[in-house]
N, C-alpha and C positions, 0 to 999 in steps of 0.2 A: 699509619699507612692510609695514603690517600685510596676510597673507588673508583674515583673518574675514571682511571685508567679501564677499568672494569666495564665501565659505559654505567654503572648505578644509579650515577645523578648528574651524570653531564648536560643532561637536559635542563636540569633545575636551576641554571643561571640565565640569565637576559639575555640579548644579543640575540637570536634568531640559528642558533645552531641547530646544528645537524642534530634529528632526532627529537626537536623542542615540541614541548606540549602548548599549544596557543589555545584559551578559550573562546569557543565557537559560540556557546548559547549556554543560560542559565536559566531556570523554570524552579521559582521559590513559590510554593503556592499559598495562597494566602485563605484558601478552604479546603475541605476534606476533597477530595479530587479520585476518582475510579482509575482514570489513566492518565499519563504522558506520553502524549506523540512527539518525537522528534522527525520533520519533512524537509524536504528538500534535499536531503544527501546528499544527491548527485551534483551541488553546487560546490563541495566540498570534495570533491575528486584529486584536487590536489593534494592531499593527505595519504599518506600509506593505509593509518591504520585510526580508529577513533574509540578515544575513553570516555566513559559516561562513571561520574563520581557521584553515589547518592550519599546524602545523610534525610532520613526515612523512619516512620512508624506507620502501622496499621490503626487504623481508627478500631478494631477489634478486641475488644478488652484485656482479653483472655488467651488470645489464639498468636500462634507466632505462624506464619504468614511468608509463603514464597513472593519474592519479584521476579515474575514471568516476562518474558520481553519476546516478541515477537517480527519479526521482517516485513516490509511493503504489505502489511494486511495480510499474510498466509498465517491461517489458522486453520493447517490440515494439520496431519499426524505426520510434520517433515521435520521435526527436529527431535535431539537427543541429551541427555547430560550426564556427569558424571562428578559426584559429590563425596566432600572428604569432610569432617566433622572433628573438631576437638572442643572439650568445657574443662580442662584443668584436670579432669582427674581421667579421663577416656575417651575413647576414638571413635569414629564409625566411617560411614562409607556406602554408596548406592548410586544408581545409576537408573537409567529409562531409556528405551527407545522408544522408536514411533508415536511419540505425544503432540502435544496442540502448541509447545514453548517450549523455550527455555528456561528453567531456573536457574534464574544468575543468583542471587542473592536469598538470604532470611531475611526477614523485618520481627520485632520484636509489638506484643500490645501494649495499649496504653496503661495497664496494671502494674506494669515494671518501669517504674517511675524515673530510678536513676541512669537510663540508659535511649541512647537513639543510636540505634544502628549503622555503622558505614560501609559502604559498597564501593571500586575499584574495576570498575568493567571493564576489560579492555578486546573490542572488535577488531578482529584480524584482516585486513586485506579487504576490507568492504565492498573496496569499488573496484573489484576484481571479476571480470565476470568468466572464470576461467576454473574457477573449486570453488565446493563449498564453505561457507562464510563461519568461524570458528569463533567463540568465545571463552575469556578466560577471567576469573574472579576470583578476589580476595574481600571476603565481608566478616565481619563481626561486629560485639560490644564487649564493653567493658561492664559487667554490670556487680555491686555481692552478692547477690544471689545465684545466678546462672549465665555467668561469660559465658561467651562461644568466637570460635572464629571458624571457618571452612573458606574451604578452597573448591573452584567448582570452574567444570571447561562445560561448553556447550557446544553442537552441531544445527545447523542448519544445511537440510540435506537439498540446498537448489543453488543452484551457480549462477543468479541473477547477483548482479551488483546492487546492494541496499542501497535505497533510493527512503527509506523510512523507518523507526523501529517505535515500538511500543512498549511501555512498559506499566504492569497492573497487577494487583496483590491477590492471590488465592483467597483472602478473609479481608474484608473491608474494606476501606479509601484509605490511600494517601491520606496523612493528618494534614492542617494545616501547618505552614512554616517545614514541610519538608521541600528538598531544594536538589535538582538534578541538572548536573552543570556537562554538557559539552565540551569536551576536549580534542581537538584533531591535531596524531601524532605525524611530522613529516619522516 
């Protein structure tokens, strides 16, 4: 049974269809790095909706480490999240309002050797300036010791169309050779 009909992966062919993911911008860092800005949004208004695809570590040895992403510079207490958690054998689940970000993602330390993390973000309606701007993630690894995968939605409680977003780890830098690619969904 084909999904296309589904809409699953009709995007996933060439040709410029409806719904197709084009890459916008690629940021492969080539040192340990605090944060990535992505600017200029508002040149990219012709897009519905825009994905940001990490593969990611924390330069922190030990500690596993939120990707916080933040809007046009607002770092008040305007956003919220809500996180779901599986490792193979159990579940969890949490949430937060009124903080400083969003946690889109986990990243894993450099002590867990066999593993880099992947992230899946996908920003809702960005250049919308009519609701609040939504976020929606699929991140995990693969690792033997300790997989994980979660799923996690975000709020941004300001009806400014993003014009920029940020994103920065609760414990450490960005390693070098992690790589966050822009995607804008039409």
């Amino acid at each position: 049974m084909s999904l296309i009909p589904f809409g699953f992966w009709a995007a996933s062919g060439g040709g410029g269809a409806a719904n197709a993911y084009d890459l916008l911008e690629t940021t492969t860092l080539t040192s340990n790095t605090a944060s990535v800005t992505f600017s200029g949004l508002g040149d990219y208004s012709d897009y519905a909706h825009l994905q940001i695809r990490i593969v990611s570590r924390t330069s922190d040895a030990t500690t596993n480490a939120n990707i916080n992403l933040n809007f046009n510079g607002d770092t008040g207490t305007n956003y919220a999240t809500h996180d779901l958690e599986g490792n193979g054998t159990s579940v969890g689940s949490g949430s937060a309002a009124s903080i400083a970000n969003i946690r889109v993602a986990q990243n894993i330390g450099t002590s867990l050797a066999d593993a880099w993390p992947a992230a899946v973000i996908d920003i809702l309606d960005f250049s919308s300036g009519l609701k609040n701007t939504t976020t929606r993630t699929l991140n995990g690894w693969a690792s033997s010791s300790t997989p994980r995968i979660f799923l996690r939605s975000g709020l941004w409680n300001d009806t400014s169309a993003v014009t920029s977003m940020s994103f920065a780890l609760s414990s450490g830098d960005f390693i070098a050779a992690s790589r966050l690619s822009l995607y804008g969904v039409k």
